[in-house]
C-alpha positions in Angstrom: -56.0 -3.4 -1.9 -56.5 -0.9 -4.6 -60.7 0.5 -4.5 -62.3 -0.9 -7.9 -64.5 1.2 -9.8 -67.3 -0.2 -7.9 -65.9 0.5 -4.7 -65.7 4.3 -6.1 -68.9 4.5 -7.6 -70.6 3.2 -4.3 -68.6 5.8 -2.0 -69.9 8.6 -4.4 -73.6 7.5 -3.7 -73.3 7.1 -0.5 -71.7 10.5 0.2 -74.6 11.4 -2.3 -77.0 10.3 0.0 -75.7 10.5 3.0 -72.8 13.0 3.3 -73.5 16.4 4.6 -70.9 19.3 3.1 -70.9 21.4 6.5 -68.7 24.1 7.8 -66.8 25.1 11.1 -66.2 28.5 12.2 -62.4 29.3 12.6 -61.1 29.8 16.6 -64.7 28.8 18.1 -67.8 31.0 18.4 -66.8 34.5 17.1 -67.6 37.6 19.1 -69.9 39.7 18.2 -68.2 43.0 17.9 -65.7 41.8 15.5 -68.4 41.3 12.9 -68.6 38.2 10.4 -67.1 35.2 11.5 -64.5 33.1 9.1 -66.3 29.4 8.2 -63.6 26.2 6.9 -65.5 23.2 5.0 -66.0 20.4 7.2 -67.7 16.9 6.2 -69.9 14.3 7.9 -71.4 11.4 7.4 -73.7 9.4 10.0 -75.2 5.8 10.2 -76.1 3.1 13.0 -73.6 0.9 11.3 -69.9 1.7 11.7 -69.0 -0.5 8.8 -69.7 1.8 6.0 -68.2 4.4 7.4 -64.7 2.6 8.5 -64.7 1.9 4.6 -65.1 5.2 3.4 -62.6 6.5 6.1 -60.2 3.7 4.8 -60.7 4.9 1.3 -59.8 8.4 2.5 -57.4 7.8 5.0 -58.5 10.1 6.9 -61.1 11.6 8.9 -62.6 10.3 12.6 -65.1 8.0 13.8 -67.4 9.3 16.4 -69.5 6.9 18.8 -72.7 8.5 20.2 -74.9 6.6 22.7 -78.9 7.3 22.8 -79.8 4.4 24.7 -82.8 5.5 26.8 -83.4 8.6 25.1 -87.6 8.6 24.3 -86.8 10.2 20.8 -84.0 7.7 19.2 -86.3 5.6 16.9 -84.1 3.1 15.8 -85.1 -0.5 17.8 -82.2 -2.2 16.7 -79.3 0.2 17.9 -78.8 2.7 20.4 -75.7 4.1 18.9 -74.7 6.3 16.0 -71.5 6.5 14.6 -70.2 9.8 12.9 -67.6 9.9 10.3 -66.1 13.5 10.7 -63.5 15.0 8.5 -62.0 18.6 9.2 -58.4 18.3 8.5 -57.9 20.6 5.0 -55.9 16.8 3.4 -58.5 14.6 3.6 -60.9 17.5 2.8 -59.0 17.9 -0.6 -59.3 14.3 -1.0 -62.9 14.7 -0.6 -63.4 17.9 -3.0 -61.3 16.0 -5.5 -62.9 13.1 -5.7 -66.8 14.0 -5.6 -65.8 17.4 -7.9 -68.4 17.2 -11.0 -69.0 13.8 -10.4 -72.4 14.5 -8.1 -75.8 14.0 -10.0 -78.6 15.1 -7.1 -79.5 19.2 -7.9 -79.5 19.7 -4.4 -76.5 18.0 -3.6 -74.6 19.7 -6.1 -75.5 23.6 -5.3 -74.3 22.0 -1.4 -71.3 21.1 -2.5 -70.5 24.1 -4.4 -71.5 26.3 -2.0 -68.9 24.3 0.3 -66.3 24.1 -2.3 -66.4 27.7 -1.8 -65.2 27.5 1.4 -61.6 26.4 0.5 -61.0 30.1 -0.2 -61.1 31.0 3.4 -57.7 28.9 3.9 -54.7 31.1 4.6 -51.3 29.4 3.5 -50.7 25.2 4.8 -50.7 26.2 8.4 -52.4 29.8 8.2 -55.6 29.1 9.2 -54.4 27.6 12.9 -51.9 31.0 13.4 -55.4 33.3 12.5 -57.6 31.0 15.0 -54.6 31.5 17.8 -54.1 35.2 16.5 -57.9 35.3 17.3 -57.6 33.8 20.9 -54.7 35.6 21.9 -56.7 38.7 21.0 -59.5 37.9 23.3 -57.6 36.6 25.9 -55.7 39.8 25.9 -58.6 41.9 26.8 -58.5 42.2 30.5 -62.7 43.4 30.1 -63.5 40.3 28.1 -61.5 37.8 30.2 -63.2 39.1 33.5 -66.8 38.6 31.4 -66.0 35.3 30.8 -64.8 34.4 34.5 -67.6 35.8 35.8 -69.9 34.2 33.2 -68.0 30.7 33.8 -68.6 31.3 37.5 -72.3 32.5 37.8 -72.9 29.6 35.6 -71.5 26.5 36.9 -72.8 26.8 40.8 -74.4 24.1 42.1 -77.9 25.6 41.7 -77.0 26.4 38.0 -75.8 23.1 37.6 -78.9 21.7 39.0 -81.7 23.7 36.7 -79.9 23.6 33.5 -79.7 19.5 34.4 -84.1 19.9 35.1 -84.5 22.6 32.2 -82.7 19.6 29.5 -84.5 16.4 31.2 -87.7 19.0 30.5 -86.7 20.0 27.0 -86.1 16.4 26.2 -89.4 14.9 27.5 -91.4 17.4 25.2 -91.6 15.7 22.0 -93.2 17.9 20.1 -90.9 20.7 21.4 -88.2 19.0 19.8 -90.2 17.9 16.8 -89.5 14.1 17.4 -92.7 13.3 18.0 -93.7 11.8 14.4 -90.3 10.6 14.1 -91.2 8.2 17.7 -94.9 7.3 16.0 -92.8 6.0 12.9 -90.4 3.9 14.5 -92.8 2.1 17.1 
């Protein structure tokens, strides 16, 4: 089935509304030493309903569908559903797809100088397949380092003990209790 014009006009407001044009950094967190990391465009979109979103990813044909669970948790506001789906696209195809199709089509101000600024991003693509050698390049480099693999040994090691394991479990069930530490707590007064 071919999308009618209606079908495309409603994608563009919902990804107008809804979409967020983000980025990813290329081959994880960057270290510090080596200066200013290298960000790819990335793309989400997130409702309650997963119907919307299977659509757009139809109309795409591309992109994942991300289940999240919040049942329980004191800040989730929405009575009717304790899970959120995300749409997530990061695959440079459907990311073309994407630039293509909302390219000077977007009305919101906001929106636009977003999009821009991520349309931006395509620059930092090397060749088809470049952009996975640099991130593996990257990696190898790291790895290489006989100082910074022992850092991060030692760092995996002092961190995951037991007793480490046991107060970073207390300090989140803390951090997640205080509202207004997380600045949920007009978001709860709303949605009761």
């Amino acid at each position: 089935m071919m999308p009618t014009q209606f079908d495309k006009g409603w994608i563009l407001g919902f990804i107008e509304g809804e979409g967020c044009f983000t980025r990813q950094i290329v081959g994880g967190r960057p270290p510090e030493r080596d200066g200013v990391p290298t960000y790819l465009p990335s793309f989400t979109l997130v409702q309650v309903n997963e119907e919307p979103l299977k659509f757009v990813k139809k109309f795409f044909v591309g992109g994942h569908i991300y289940a999240r669970n919040f049942d329980g948790k004191k800040w989730w506001h929405s009575k009717n559903n304790s899970t959120r789906y995300d749409y997530c696209v990061r695959d440079r195809k459907t990311l073309e797809k994407l630039r293509d199709f909302c390219d000077g089509k977007l009305k919101h101000p906001d929106k636009i100088t977003d999009f821009e600024k991520w349309r931006g991003l395509f620059n930092n693509y090397v060749g088809v397949d470049g952009q996975k050698e640099a991130a593996r390049e990257e990696m190898v480099k790291r790895w290489s380092d006989p100082d910074w693999r022992n850092k991060m040994e030692k760092s995996q090691k002092k961190r995951w003990t037991p007793e480490n394991r046991k107060k970073q479990k207390e300090r989140l069930k803390k951090q997640w209790e205080d509202l207004k530490k997380r600045g949920f707590n007009k978001l709860v007064s709303n949605g009761s």
